[in-house]
C-alpha positions as CSV (number, residue, x, y, z in Angstrom):
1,X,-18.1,-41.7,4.7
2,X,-19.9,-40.6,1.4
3,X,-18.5,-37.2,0.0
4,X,-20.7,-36.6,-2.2
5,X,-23.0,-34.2,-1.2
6,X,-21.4,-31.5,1.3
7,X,-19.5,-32.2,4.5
8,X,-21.5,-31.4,7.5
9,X,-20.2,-28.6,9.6
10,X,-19.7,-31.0,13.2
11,X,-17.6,-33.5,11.0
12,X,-15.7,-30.4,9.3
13,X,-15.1,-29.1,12.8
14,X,-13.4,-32.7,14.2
15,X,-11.5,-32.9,10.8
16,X,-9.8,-29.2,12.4
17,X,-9.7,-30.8,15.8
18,X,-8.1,-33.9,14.2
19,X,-11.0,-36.1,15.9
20,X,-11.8,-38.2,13.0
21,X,-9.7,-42.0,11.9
22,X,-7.3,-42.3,9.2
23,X,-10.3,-42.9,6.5
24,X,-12.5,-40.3,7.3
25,X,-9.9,-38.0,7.2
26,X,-8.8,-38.7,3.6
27,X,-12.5,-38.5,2.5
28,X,-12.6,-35.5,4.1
29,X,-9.5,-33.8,2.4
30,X,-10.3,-35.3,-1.0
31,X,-14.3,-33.5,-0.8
32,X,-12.1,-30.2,0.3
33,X,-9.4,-30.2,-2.8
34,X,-12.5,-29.7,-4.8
35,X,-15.6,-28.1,-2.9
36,X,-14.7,-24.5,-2.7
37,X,-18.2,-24.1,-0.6
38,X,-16.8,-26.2,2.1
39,X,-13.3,-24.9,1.7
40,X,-14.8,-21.7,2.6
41,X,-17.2,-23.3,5.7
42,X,-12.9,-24.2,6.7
43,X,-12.3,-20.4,6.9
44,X,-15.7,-19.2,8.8
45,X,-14.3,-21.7,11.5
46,X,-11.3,-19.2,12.0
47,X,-8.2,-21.2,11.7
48,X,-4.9,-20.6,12.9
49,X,-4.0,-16.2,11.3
50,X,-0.5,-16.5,12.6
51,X,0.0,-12.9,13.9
52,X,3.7,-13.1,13.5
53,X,3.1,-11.3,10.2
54,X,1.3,-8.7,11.9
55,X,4.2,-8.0,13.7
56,X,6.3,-7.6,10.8
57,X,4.0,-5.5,8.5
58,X,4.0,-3.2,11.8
59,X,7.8,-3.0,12.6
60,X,7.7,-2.1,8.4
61,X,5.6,0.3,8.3
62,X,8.0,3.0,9.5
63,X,11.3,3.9,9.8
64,X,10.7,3.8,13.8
65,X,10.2,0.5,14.6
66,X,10.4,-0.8,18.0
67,X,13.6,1.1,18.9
68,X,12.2,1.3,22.9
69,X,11.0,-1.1,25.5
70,X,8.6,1.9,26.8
71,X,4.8,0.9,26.2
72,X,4.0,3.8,25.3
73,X,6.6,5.0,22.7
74,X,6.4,1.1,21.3
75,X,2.5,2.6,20.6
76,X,3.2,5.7,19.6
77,X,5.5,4.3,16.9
78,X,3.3,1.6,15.1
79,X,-0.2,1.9,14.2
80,X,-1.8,-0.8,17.1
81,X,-5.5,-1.3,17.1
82,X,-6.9,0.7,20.3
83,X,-9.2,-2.3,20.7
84,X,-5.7,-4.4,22.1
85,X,-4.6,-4.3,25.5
86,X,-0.7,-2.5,25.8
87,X,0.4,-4.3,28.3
88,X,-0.6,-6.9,31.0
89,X,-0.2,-7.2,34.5
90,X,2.6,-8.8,35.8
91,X,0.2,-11.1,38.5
92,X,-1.4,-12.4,34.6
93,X,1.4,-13.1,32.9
94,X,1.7,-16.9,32.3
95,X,-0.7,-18.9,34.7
96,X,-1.3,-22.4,34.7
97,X,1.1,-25.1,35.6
98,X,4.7,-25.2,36.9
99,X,5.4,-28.6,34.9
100,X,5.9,-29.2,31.3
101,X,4.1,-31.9,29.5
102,X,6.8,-33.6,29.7
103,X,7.0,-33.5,33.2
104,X,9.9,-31.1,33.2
105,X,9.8,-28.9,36.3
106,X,9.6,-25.2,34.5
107,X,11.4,-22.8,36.4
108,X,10.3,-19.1,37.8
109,X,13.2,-17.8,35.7
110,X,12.4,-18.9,32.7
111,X,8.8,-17.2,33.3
112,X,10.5,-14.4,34.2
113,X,13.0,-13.7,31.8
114,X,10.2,-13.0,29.1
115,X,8.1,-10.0,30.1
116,X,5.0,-9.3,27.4
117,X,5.0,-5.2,26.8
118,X,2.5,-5.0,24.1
119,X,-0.1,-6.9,22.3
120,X,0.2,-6.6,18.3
121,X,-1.3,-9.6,17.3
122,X,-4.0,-11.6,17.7
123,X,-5.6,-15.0,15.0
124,X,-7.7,-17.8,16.0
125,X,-5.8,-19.5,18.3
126,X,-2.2,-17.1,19.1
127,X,-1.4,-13.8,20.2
128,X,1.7,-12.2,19.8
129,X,3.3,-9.4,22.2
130,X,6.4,-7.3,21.7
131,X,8.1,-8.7,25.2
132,X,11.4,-8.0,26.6
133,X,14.5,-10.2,27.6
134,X,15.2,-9.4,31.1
135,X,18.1,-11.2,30.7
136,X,19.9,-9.9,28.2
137,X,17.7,-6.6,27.6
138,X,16.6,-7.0,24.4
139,X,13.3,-6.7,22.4
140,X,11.7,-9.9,21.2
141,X,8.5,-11.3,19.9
142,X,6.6,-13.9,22.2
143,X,3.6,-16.6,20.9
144,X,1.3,-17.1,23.2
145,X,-1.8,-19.5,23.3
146,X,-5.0,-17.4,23.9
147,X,-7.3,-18.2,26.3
148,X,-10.5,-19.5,24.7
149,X,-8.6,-22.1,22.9
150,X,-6.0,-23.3,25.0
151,X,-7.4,-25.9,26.6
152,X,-8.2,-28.1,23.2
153,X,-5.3,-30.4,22.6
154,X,-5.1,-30.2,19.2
155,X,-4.9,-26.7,19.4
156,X,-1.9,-27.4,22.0
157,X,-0.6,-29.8,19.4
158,X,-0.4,-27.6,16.6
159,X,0.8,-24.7,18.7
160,X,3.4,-26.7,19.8
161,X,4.4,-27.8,16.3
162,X,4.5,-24.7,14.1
163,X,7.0,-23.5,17.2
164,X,9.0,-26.5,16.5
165,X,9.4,-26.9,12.6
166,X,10.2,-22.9,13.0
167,X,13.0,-23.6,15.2
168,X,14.2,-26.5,12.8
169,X,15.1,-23.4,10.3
170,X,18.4,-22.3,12.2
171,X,19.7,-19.8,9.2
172,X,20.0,-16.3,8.4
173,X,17.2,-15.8,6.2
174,X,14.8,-16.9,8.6
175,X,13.1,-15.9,12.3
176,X,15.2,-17.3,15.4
177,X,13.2,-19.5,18.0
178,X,14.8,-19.0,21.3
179,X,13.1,-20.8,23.4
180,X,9.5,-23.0,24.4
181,X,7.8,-23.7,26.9
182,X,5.2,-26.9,26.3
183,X,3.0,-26.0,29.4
184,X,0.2,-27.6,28.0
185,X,-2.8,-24.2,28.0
186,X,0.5,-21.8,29.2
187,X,2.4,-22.7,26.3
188,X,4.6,-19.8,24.3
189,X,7.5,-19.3,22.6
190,X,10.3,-16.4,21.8
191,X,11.5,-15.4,18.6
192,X,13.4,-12.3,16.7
193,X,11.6,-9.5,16.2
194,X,12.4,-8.8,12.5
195,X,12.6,-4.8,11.5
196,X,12.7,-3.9,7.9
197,X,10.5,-3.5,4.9
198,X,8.5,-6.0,2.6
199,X,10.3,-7.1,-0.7
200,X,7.2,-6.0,-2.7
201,X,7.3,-2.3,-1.3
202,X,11.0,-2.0,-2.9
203,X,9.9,-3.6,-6.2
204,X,6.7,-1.5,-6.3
205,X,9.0,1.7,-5.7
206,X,11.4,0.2,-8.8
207,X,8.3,-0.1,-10.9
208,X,7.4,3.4,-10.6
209,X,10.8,4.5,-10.9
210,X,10.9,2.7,-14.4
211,X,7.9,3.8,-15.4
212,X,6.8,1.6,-18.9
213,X,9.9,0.6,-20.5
214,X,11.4,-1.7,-18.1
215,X,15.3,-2.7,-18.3
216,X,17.8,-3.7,-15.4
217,X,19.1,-0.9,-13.6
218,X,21.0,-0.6,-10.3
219,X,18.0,-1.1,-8.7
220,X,16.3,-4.1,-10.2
221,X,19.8,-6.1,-9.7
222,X,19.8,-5.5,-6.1
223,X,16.3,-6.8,-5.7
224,X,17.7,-9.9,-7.4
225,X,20.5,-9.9,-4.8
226,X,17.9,-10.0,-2.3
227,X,15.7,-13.1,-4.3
228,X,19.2,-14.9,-4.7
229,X,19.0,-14.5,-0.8
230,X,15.5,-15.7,-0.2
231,X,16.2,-18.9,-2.9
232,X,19.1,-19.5,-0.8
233,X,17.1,-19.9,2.5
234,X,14.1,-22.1,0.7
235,X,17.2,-24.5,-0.6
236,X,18.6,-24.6,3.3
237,X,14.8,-25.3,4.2
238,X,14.6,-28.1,1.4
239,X,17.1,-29.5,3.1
240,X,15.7,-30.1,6.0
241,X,12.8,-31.6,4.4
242,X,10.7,-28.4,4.9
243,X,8.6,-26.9,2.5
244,X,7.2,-23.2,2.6
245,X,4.6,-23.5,-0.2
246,X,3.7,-19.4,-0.3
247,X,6.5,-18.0,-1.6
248,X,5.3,-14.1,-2.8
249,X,6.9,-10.7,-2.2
250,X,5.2,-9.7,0.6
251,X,6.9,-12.4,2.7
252,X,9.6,-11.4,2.5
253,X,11.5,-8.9,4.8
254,X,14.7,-7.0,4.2
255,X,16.3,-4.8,6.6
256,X,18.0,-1.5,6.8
257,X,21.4,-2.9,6.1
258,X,20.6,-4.9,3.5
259,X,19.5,-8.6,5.6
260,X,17.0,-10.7,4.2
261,X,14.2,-12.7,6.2
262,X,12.0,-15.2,4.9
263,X,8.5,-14.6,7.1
264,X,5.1,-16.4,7.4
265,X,6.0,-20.1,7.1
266,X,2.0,-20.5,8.6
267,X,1.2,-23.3,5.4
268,X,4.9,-24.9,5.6
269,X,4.8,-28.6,5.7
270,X,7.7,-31.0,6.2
271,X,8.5,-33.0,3.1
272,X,6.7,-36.7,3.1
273,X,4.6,-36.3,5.9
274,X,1.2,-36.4,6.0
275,X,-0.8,-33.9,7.9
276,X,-1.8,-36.4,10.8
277,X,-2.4,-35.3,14.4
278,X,-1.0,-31.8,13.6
279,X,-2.9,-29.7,10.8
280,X,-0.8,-26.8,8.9
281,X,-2.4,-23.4,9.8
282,X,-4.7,-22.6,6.7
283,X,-4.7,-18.9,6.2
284,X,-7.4,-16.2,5.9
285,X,-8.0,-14.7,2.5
286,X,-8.2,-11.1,3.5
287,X,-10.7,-9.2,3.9
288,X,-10.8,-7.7,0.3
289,X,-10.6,-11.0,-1.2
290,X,-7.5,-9.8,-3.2
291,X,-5.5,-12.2,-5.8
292,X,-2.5,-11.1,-3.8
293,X,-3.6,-12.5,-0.3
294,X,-3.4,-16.0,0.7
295,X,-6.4,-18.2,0.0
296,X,-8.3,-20.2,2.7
297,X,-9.5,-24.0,2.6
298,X,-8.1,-26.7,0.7
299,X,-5.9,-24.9,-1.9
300,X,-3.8,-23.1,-0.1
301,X,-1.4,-20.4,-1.6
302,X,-2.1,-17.0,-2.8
303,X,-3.5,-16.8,-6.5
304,X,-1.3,-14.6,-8.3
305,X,2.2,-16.8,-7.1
306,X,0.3,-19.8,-7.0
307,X,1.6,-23.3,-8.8
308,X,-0.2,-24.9,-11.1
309,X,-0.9,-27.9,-9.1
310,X,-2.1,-26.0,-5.8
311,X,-4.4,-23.8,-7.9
312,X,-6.1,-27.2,-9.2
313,X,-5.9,-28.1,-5.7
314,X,-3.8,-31.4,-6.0
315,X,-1.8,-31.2,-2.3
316,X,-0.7,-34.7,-3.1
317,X,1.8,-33.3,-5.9
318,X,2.9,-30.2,-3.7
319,X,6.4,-30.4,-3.3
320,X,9.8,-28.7,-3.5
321,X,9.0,-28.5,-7.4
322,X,6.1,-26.2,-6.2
323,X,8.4,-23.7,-4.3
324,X,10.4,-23.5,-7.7
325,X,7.5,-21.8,-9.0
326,X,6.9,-19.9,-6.3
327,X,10.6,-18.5,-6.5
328,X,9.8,-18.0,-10.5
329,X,7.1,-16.1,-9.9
330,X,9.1,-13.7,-7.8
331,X,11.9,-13.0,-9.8
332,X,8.9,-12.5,-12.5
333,X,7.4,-9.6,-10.3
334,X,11.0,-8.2,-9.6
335,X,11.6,-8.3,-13.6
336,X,8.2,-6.7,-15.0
337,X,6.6,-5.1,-12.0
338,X,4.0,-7.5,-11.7
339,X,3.4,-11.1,-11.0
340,X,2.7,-14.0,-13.3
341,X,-0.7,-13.6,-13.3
342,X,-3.4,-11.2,-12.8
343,X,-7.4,-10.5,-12.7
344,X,-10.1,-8.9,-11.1
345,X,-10.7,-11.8,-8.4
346,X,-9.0,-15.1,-6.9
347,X,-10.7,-17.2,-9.2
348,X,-9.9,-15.2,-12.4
349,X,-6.6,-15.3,-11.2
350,X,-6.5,-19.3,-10.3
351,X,-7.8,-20.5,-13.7
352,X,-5.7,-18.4,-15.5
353,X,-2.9,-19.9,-13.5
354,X,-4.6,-23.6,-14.5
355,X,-5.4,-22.8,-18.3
356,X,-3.0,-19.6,-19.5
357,X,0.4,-19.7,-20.6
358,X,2.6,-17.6,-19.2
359,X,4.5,-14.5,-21.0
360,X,8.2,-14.3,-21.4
361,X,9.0,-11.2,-19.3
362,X,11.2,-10.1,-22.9
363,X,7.3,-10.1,-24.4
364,X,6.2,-7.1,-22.1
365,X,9.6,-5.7,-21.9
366,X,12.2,-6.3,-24.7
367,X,15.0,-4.5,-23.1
368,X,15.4,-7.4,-20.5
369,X,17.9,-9.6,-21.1
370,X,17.6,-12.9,-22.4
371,X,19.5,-15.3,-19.9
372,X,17.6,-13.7,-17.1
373,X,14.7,-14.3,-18.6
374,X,15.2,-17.3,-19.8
375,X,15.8,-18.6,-16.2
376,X,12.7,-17.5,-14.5
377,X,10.4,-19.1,-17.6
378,X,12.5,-22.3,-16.3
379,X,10.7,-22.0,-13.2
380,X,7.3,-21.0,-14.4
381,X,6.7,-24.1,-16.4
382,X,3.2,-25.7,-15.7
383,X,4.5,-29.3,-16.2
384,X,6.8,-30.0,-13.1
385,X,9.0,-32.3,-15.1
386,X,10.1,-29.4,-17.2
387,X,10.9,-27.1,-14.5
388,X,14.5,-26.5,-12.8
389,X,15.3,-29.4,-11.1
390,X,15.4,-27.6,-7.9
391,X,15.7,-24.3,-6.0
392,X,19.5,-24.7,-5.5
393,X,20.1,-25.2,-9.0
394,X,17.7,-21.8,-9.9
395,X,19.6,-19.8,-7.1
396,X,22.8,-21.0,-8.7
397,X,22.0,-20.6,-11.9
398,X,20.4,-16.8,-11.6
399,X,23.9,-15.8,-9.2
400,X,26.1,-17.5,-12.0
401,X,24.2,-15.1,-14.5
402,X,24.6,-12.5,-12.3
403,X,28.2,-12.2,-11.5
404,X,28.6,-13.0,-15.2
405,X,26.5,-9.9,-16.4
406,X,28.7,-8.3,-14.0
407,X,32.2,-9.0,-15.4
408,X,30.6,-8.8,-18.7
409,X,29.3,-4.9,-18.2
410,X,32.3,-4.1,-16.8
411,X,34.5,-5.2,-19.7
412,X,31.7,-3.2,-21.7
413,X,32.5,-0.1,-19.5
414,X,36.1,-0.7,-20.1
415,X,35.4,-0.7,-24.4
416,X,33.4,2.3,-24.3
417,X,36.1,4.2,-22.8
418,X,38.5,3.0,-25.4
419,X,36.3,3.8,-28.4
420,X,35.3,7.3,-26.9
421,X,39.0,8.2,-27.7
422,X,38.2,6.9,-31.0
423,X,37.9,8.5,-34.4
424,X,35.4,6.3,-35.9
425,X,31.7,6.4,-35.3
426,X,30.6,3.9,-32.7
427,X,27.9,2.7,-31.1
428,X,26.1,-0.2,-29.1
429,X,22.3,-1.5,-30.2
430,X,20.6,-4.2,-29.1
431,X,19.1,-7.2,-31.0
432,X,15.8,-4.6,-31.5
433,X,17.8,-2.5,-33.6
434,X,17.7,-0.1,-30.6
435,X,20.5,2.8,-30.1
436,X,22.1,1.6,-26.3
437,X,25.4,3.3,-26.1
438,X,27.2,5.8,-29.0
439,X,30.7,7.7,-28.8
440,X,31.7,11.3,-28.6
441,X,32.0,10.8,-32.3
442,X,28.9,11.6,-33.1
443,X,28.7,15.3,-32.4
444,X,31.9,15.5,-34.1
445,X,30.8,14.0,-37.4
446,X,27.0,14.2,-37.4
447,X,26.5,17.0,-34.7
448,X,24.3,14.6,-32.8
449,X,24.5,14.3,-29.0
450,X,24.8,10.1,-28.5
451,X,21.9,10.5,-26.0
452,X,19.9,12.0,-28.2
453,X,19.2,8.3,-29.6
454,X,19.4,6.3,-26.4
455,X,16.3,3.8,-26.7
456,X,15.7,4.9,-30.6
457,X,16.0,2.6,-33.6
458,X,19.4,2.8,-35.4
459,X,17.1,3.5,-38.7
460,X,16.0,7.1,-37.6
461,X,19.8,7.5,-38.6
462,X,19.9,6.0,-41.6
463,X,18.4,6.8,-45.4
464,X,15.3,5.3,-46.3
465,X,16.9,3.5,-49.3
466,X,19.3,2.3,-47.2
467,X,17.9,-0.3,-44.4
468,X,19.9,-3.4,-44.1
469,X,18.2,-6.1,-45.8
470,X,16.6,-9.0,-43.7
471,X,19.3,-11.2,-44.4
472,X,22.0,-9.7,-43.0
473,X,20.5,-9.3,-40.0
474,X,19.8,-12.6,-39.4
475,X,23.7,-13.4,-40.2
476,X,24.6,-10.7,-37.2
477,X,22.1,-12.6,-34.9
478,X,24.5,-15.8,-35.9
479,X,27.3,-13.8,-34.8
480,X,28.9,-13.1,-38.0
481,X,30.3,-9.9,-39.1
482,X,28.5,-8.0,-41.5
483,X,30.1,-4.7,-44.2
484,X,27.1,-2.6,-44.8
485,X,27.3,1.2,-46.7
486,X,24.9,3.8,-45.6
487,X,24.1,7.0,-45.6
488,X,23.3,8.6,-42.2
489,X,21.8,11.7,-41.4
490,X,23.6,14.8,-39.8
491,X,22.0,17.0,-37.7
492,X,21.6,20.1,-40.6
493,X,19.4,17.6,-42.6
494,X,22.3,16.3,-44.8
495,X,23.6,13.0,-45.5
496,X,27.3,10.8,-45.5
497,X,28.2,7.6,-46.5
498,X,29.3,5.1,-44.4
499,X,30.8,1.8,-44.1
500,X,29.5,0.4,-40.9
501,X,30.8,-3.1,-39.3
502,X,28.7,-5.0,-37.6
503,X,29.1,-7.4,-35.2
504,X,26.7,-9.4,-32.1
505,X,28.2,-10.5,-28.4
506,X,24.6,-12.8,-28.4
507,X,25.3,-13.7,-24.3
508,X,25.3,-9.5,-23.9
509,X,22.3,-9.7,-26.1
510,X,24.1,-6.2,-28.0
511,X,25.7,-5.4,-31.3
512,X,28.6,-3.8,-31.7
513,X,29.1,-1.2,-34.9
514,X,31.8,0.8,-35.8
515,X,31.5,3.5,-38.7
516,X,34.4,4.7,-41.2
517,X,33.4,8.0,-43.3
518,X,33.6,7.1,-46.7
519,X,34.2,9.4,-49.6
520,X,31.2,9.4,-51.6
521,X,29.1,12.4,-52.2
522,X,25.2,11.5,-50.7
């Protein structure tokens, strides 16, 4: 077919339905990588919303979150639209036929063992219910077909498939299937229902926390416990040739005690296949067309996490490389508060992505350390070939700098309490010239509290006439140690000489001084 001029909305609708041969098809997907007009026609046909996230943004909305199997107090816990049934008659719950497509007899008690409670989710072609186990009386989450589109095939088809390449996931990080039933128009299946709160909530309350000058507290390194986590669970599904391809904060999931859940795997793909027969769910844009929401048509992704090469819209180079980013664009957020990437709308955000370099996170925020840094701009690089080679070599390489920055701040902690019983002026500053740590010696000489300077330059100390030269400082940054005499300022306005030692740990990213009071009158 000629794609010239725009697709006609009947042959858009069979491409959906899968109706069209192997040619037409591929005409049809190349017109849609770059016809945003008919990319959008894709959306107006309301695709697949997979409500499953619906389900989780409800259960984390709240610290009560579906504790009881009571349809009422599930309700009166969650914020359901009063538009959605809460329940459904037992005599309605799974009608149709007794055989599988396979020709499998299905059994009353595998009907019966999942009871639908509450309806909390509804897209194009699913609906989800809270539902209990009867069996072993728990709470789970049930997918269901809804009844105006059950009877396409395709739609039975893909159903069936984004059940299945769920249930290939079998780790931690990610939502158990535990059981399906291909009924043909009665199909459904029965996951976890995942309690907990989205990753982007906790960074947004670390952000606020830290106000403008960002470092790594506590806080930030936990979220980075929980992005080793999530990396961990994209390598496991690498290696089962899946791939998630939208990777952003807010799919992410972590629970009271600390557990981790990778959520909304609506665009995944499996590695090497080609999207025949079965079509990925494309995902709705949101209502207020924010970069943060997940773009519909052919370049799918959300703008402000988005690779490179899916916002130029080439699916033919989406691959395991692409979820690298993704990952890099996390850790970015968790690391400055922000993603990669920002503007007033998708598009500003998606050519930026195409045409704008991206800043080192040290750029915005100097206090962040180097390494760390260093590794999430090894993710964010536009050319693929210059990226990590893969997301088990980022996980690995982020924990290995992480248990490292550990042992390494411990045996800082360890120094500082040996030079607080010292005599001699000490303190820490980093490679900004910036006061980080000082001893109780400097109330003792100078009459200055050490947190006084916290965050300061070391100059505010130091006389005018005195300011190391440019030279030396560049022979500290090459780790050498460098004698340099000053006078520094006491508290009453005064001045005393100095001999100060300096010397840089450069993997800390810190230098280490040490002042002996010299006689010499200032």
């Amino acid at each position: 077919m000629d794609v010239k001029d725009c697709i006609q909305h009947v042959q858009i609708l069979r491409w959906l339905r899968c109706e069209l041969d192997e040619a037409t098809e591929q005409a049809v997907e190349a017109h849609l990588e770059g016809c945003d007009a008919c990319a959008r026609i894709v959306d107006d046909f309301k695709d697949e919303l997979d409500p499953f996230v619906a389900i989780l943004q409800v259960a984390s909305s709240g610290s009560s979150t579906f504790e009881t199997t009571d349809s009422d107090s599930l309700d009166r816990s969650t914020d359901v639209d009063e538009s959605l049934p809460r329940s459904v008659p037992p005599e309605q719950q799974f009608e149709g036929q007794t055989m599988d497509r396979s020709g499998t007899q299905i059994t009353s008690s595998s009907r019966s063992r999942w009871q639908p409670e509450l309806l909390i989710g509804s897209g194009g072609i699913g609906e989800v219910w809270v539902a209990q186990d009867t069996l072993l009386g728990r709470t789970v989450a049930l997918k269901k077909l809804k009844r105006s589109t059950a009877g396409v095939a395709s739609v039975q088809a893909r159903f069936l498939a984004e059940a299945r390449i769920t249930a290939r996931l079998e780790h931690p990080g990610t939502v158990t299937v535990m059981d399906l039933v291909d009924d043909g128009p009665d199909s459904y299946y029965v996951m976890t229902l995942v309690r907990g709160r989205p990753l982007s909530e906790l960074i947004r309350r670390d952000r606020q926390a830290q106000a403008d000058d960002r470092c790594l507290t506590s806080n930030t390194t936990q979220l980075i416990r929980y992005w080793i986590a999530v990396a961990r669970t994209i390598a496991f599904a690498h290696s089962r040739r899946i791939l998630h391809r939208d990777l952003k904060s807010d799919n992410i999931i972590v629970g009271e005690f600390g557990q981790v859940t990778v959520i909304d795997w609506g665009l995944a793909k499996r590695i090497g296949e080609t999207d025949q027969g079965v079509r990925t769910p494309v995902m709705s844009a949101g209502i207020d067309g924010s970069p943060l929401s997940t773009l519909p048509g052919a370049k799918l992704g959300t703008p402000c996490f988005m690779a490179p090469e899916q916002a130029r819209g080439e699916s033919h180079r989406v691959d395991e490389q692409t979820d690298v980013w993704g990952l890099g664009a996390m850790l970015y957020e968790i690391l400055t508060g922000r993603p990669p990437f920002e503007g007033a709308t998708p598009e500003h955000v998606i050519q930026a992505v195409i045409d704008k370099p991206v800043d080192s996170p040290r750029d915005l925020f100097p206090r962040l350390p180097t390494g760390l840094c260093d590794l999430c701009m090894g993710a964010l690089q536009k050319d693929k070939l210059m990226r990590l080679g893969s997301v088990t070599e980022l996980a690995g390489s982020v924990e290995n700098w992480m248990n490292k920055d550990a042992a390494q701040k411990q045996s800082s902690q360890a120094r500082q309490k040996l030079f607080e019983l010292s005599g001699e002026l000490m303190f820490i500053f980093d490679f900004q010239s910036r006061i980080v740590w000082g001893n109780a010696a400097w109330k003792r000489q100078l009459g200055w509290e050490p947190e006084q300077w916290i965050g300061k330059p070391s100059e505010s100390l130091v006389h005018p006439e005195d300011t190391m030269p440019e030279e030396k400082k560049q022979q500290i940054r090459r780790g050498e140690t460098v004698v340099h005499e000053v006078r520094n300022r006491h508290v009453n306005g005064s001045y005393r000489w100095y001999s100060w030692h300096f010397t840089a740990v450069p993997d800390e990213g810190h230098i280490y001084a040490i002042g002996i009071r010299i006689d010499r009158e200032a």
